[in-house]
N, CA, C and O atoms as CSV, one atom per row, in Angstrom:
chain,resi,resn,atom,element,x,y,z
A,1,UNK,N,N,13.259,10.758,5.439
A,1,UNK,CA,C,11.835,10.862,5.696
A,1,UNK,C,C,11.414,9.746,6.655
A,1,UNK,O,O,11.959,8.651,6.516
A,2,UNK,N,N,10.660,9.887,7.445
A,2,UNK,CA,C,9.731,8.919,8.467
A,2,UNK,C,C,8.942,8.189,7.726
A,2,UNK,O,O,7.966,8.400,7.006
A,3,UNK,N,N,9.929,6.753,8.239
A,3,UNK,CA,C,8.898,5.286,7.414
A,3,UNK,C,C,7.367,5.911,7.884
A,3,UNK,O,O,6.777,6.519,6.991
A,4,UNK,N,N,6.779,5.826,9.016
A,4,UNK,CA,C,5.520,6.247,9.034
A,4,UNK,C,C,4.587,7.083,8.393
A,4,UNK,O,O,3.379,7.058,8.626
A,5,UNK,N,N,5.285,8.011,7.385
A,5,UNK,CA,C,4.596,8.840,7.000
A,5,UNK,C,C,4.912,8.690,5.986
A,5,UNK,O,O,5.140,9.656,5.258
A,6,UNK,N,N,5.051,7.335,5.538
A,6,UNK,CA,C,4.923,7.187,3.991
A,6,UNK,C,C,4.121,5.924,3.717
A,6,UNK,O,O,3.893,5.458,2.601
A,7,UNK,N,N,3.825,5.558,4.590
A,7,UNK,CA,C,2.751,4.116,4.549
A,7,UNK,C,C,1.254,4.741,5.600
A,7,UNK,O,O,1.232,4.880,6.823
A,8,UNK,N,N,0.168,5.008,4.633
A,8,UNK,CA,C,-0.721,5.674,5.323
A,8,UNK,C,C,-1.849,4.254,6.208
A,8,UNK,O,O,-2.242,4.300,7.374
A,9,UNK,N,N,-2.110,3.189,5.241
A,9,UNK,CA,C,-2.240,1.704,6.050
A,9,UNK,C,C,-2.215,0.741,5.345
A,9,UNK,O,O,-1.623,0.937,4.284
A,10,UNK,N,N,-2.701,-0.447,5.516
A,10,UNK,CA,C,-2.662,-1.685,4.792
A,10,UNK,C,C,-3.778,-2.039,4.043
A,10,UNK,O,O,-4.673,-1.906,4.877
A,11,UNK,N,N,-4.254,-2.366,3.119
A,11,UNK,CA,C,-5.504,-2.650,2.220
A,11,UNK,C,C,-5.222,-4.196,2.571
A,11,UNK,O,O,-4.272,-4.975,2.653
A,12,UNK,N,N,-6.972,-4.166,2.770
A,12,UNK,CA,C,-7.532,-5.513,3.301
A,12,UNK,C,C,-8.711,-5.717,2.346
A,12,UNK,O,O,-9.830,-5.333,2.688
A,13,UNK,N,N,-8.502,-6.321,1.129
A,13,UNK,CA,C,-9.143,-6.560,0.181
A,13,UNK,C,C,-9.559,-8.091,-0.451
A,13,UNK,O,O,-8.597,-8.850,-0.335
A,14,UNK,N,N,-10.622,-8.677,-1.025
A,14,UNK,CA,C,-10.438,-10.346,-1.434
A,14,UNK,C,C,-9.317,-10.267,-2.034
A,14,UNK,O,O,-8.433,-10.985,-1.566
A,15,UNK,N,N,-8.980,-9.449,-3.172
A,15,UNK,CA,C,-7.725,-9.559,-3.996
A,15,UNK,C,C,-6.650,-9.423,-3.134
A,15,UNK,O,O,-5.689,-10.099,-3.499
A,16,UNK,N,N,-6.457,-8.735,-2.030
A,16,UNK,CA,C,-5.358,-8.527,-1.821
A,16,UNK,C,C,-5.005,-9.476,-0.757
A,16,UNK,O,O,-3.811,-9.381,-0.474
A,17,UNK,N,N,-5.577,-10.276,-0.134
A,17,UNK,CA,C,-5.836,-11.032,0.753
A,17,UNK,C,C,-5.553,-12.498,-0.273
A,17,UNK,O,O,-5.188,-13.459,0.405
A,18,UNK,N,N,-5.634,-12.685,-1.276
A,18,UNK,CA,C,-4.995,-13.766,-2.154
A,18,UNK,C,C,-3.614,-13.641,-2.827
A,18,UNK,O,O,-2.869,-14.560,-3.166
A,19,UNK,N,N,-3.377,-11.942,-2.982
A,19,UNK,CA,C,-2.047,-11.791,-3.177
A,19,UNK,C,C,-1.219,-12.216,-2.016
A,19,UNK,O,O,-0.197,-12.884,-2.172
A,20,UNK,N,N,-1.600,-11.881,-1.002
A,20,UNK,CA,C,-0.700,-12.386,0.144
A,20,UNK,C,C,-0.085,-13.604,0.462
A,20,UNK,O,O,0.843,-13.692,1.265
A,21,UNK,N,N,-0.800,-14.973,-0.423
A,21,UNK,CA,C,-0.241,-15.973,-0.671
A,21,UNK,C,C,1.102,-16.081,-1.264
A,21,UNK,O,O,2.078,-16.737,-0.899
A,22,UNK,N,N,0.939,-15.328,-2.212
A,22,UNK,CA,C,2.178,-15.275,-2.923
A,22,UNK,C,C,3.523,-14.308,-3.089
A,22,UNK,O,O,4.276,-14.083,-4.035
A,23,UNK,N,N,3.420,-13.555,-0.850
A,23,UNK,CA,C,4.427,-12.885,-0.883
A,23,UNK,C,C,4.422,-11.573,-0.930
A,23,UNK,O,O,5.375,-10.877,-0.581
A,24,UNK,N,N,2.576,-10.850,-1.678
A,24,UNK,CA,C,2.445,-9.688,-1.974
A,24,UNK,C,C,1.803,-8.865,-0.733
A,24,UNK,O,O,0.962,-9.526,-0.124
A,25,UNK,N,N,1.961,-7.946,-0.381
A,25,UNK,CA,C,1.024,-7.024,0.163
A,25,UNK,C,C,0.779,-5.761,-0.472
A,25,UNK,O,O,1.650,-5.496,-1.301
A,26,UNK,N,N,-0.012,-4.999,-0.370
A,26,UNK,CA,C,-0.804,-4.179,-0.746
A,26,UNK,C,C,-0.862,-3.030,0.586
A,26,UNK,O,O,-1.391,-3.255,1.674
A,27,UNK,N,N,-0.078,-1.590,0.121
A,27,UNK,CA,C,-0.623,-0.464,0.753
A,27,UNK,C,C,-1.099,0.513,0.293
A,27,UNK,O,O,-1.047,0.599,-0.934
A,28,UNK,N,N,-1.850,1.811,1.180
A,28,UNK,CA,C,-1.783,2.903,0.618
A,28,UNK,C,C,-1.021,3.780,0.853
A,28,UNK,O,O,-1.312,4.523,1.790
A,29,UNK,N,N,-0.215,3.938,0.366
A,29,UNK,CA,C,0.611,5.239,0.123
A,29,UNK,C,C,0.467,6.743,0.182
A,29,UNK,O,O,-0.557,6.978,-0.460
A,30,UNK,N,N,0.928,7.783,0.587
A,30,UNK,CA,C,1.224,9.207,-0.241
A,30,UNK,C,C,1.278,9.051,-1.557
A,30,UNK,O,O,1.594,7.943,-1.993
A,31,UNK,N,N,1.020,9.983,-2.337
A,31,UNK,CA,C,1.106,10.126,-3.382
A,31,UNK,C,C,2.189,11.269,-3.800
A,31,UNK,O,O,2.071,11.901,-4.849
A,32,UNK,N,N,3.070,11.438,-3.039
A,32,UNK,CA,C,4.175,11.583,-3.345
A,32,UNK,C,C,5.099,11.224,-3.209
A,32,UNK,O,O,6.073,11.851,-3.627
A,33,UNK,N,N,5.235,9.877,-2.468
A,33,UNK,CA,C,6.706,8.920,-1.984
A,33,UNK,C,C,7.062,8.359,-3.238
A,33,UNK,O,O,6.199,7.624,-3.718
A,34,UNK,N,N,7.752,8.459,-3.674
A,34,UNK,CA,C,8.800,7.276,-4.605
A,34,UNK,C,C,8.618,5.503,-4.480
A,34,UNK,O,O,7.558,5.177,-3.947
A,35,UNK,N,N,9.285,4.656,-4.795
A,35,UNK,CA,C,9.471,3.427,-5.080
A,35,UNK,C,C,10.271,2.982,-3.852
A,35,UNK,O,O,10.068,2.150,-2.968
A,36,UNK,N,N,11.234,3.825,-4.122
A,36,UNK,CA,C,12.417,4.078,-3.283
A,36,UNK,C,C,12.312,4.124,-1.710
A,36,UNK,O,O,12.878,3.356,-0.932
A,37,UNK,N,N,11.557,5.074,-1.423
A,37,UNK,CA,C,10.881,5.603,-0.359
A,37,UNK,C,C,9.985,4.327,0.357
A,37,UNK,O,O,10.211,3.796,1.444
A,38,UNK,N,N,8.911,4.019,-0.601
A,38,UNK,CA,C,8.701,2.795,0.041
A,38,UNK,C,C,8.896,1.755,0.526
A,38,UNK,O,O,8.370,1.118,1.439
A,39,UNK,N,N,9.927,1.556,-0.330
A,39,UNK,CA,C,11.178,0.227,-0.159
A,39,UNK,C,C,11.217,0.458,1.072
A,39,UNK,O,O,10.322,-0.071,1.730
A,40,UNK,N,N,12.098,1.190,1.709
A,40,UNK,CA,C,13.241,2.071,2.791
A,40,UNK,C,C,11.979,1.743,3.784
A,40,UNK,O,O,12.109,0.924,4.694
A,41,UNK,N,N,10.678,2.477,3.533
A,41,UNK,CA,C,9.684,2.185,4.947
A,41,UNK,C,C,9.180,1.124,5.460
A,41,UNK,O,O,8.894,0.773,6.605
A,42,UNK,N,N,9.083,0.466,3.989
A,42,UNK,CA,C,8.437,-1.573,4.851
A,42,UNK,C,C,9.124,-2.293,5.062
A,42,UNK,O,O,8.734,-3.410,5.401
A,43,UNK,N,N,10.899,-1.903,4.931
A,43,UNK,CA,C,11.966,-2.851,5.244
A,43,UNK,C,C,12.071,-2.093,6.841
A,43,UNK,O,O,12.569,-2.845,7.679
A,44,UNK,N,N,11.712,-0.868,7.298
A,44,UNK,CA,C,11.588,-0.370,8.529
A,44,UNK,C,C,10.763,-0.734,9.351
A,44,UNK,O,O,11.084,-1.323,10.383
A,45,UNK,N,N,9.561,-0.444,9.031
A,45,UNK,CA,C,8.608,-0.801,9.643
A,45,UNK,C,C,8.104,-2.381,9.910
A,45,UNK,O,O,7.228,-2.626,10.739
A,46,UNK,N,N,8.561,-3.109,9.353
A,46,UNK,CA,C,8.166,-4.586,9.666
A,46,UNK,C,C,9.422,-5.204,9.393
A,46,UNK,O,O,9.280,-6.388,9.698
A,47,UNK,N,N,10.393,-5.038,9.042
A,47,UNK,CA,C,11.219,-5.575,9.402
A,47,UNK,C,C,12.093,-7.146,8.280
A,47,UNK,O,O,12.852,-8.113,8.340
A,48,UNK,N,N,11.199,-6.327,7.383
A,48,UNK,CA,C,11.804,-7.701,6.197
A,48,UNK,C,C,12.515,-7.126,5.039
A,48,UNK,O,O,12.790,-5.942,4.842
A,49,UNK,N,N,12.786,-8.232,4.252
A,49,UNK,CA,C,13.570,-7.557,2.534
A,49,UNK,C,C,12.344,-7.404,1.559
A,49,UNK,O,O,11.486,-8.287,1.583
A,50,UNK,N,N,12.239,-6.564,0.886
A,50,UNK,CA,C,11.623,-6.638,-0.088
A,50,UNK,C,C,12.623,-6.439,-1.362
A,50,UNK,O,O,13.734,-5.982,-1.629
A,51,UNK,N,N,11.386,-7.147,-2.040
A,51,UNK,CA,C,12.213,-7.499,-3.551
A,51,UNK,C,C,11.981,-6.436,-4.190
A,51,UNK,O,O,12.836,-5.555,-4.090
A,52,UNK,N,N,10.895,-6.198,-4.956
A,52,UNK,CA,C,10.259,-5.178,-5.500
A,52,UNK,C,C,9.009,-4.608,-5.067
A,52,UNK,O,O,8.274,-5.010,-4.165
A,53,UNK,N,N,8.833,-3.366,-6.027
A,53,UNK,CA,C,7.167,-2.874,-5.568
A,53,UNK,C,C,6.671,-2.413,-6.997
A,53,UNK,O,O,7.479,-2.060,-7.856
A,54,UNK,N,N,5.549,-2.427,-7.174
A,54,UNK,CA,C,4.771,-2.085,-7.793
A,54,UNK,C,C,3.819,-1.061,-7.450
A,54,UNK,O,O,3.063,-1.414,-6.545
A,55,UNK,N,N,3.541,0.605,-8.091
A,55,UNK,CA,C,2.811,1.495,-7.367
A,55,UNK,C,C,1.681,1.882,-8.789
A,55,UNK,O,O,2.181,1.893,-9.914
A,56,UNK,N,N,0.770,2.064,-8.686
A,56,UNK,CA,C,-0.679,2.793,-9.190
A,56,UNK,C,C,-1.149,3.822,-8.884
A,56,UNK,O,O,-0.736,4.156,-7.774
A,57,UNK,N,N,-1.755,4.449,-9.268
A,57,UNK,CA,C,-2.529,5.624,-8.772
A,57,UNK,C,C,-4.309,5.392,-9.377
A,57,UNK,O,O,-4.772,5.146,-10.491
A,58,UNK,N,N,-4.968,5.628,-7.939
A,58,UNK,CA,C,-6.407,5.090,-8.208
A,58,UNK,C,C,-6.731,7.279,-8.188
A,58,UNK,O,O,-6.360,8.224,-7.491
A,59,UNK,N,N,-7.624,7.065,-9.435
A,59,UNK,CA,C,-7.924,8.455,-9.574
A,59,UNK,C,C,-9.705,8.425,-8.641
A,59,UNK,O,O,-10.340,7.392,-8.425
A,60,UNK,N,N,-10.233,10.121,-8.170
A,60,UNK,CA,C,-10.785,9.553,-7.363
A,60,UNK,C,C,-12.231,9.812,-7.988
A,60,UNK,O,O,-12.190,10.357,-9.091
A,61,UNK,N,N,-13.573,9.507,-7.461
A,61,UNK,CA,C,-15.177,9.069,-8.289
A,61,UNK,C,C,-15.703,10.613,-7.944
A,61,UNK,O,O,-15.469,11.164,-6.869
A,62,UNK,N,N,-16.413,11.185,-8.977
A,62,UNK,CA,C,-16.917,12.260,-8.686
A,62,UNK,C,C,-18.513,12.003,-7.955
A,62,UNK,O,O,-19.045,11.235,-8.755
A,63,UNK,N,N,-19.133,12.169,-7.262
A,63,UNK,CA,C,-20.162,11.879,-6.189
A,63,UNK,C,C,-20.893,13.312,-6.684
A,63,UNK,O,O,-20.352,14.346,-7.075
A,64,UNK,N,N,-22.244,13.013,-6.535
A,64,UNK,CA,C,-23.163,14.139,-6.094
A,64,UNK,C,C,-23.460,14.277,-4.678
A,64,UNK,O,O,-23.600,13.403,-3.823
A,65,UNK,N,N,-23.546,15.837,-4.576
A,65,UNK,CA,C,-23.745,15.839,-3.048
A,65,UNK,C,C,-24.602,16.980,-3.221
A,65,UNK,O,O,-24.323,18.131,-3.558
A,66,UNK,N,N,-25.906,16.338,-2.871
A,66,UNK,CA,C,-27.042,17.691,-3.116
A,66,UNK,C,C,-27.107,17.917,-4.985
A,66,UNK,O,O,-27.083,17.157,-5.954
A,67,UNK,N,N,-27.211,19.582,-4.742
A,67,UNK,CA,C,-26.977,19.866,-6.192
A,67,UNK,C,C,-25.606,20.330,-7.042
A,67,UNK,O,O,-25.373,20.886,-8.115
A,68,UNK,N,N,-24.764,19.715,-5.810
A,68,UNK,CA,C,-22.988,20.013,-6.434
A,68,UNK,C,C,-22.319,18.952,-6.348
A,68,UNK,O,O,-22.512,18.196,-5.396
A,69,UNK,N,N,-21.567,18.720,-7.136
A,69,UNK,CA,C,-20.402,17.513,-7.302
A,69,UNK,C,C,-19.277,17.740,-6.626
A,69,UNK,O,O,-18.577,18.743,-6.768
A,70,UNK,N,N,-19.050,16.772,-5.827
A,70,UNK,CA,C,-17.890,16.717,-5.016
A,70,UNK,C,C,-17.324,15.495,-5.622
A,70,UNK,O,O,-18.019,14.616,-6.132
A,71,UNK,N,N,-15.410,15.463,-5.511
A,71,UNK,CA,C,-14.829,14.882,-6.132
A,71,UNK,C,C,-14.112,14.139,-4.777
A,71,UNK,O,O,-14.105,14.821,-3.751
A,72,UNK,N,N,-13.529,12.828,-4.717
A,72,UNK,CA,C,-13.176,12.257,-3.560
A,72,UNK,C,C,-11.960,12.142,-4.241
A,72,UNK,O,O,-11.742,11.852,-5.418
A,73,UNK,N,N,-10.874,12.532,-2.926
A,73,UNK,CA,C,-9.258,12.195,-2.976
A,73,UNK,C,C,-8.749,11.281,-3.955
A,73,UNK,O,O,-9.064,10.109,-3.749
A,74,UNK,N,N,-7.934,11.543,-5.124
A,74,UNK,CA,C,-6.798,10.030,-5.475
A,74,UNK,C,C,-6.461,9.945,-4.551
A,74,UNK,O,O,-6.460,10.622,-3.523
A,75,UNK,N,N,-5.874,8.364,-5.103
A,75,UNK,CA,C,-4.997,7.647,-4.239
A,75,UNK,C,C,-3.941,6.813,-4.614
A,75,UNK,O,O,-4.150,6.092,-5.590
A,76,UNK,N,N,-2.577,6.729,-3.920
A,76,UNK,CA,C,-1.745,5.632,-4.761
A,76,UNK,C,C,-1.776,4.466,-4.111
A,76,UNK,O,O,-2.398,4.338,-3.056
A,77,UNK,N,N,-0.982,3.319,-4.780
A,77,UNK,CA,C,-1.603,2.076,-4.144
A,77,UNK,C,C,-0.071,1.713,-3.955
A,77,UNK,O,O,0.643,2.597,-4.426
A,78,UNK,N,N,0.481,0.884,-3.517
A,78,UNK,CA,C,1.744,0.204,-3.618
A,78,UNK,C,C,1.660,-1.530,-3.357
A,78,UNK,O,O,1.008,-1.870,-2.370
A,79,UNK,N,N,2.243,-2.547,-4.135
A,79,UNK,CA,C,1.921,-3.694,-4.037
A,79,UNK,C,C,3.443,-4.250,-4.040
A,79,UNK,O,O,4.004,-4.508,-5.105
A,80,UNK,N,N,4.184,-4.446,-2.577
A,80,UNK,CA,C,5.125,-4.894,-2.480
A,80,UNK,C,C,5.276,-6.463,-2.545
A,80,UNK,O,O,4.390,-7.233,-2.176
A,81,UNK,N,N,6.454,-6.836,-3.037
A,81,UNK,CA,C,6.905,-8.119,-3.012
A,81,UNK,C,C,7.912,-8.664,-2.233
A,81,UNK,O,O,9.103,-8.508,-2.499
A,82,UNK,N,N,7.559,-9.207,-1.419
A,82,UNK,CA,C,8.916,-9.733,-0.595
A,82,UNK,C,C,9.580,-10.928,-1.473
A,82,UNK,O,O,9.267,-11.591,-2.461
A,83,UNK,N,N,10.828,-10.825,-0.436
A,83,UNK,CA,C,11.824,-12.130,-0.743
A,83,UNK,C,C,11.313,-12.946,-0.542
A,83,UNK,O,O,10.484,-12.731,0.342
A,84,UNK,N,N,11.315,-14.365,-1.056
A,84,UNK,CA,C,11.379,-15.555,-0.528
A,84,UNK,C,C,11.651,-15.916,0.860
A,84,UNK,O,O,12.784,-15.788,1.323
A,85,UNK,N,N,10.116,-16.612,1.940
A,85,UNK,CA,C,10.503,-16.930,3.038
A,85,UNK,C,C,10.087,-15.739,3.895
A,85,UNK,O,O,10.095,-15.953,5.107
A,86,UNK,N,N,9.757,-14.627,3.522
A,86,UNK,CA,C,9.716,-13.542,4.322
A,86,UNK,C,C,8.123,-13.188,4.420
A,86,UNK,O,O,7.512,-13.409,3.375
A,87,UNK,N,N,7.283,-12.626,5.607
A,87,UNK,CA,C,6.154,-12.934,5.679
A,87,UNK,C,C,6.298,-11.206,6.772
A,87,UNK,O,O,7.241,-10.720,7.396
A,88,UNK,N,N,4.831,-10.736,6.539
A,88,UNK,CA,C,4.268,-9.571,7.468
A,88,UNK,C,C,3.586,-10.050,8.231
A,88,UNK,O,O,2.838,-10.902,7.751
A,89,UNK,N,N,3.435,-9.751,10.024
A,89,UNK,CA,C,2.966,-10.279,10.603
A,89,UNK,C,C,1.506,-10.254,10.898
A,89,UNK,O,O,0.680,-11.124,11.175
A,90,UNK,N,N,1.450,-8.388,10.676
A,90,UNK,CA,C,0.327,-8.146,11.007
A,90,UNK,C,C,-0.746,-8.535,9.986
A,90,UNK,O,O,-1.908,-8.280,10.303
A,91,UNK,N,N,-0.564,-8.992,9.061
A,91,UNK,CA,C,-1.791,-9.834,7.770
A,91,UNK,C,C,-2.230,-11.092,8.677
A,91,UNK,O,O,-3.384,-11.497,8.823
A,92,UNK,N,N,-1.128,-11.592,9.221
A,92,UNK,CA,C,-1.753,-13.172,9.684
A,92,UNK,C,C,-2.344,-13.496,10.723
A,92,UNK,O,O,-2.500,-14.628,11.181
A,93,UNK,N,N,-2.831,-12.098,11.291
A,93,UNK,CA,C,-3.892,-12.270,12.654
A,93,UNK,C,C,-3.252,-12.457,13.953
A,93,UNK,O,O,-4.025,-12.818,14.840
A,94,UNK,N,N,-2.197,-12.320,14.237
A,94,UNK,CA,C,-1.492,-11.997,15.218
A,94,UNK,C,C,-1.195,-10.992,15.984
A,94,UNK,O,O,-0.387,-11.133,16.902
């Protein structure tokens, strides 16, 4: 499968923007890629080791719209951990 089409973008969040201290980043995902899958795409796409990941699924808010309820997309989250020493570039404003 195409690293690209399994990392949909990067979450730029206060929380996630403090995880990054400690190695973590934070994406959104498909919600059908694996662990596995992800691994394989952010060691592609940027070019580092990751250690582990951690994935969630954010279920999505039902909204009124008019006099009908519309329901907005889930979503999965993925919160990778790199190795020691290893850093993403595009977080650090470069």
């Amino acid at each position: 499968m195409d690293p690209y089409s399994i990392i949909i973008n990067p979450v730029v969040t206060e929380k996630s923007t403090l995880l990054q201290e400690k190695g973590k980043y934070t994406f959104d995902v498909y919600k059908s890629s694996s662990k596995t899958d992800i691994i394989r795409a952010v060691e592609n796409v940027f070019d580092v080791k990751v250690d582990s990941v951690n994935t969630f699924n954010i279920k999505g808010k039902t909204r009124r719209v008019g006099r009908n309820l519309a329901k907005r997309p889930d979503k999965k989250r993925a919160i990778v951990t790199l190795k020691s020493g290893e850093s993403i570039q595009l977080f650090e404003g470069t």
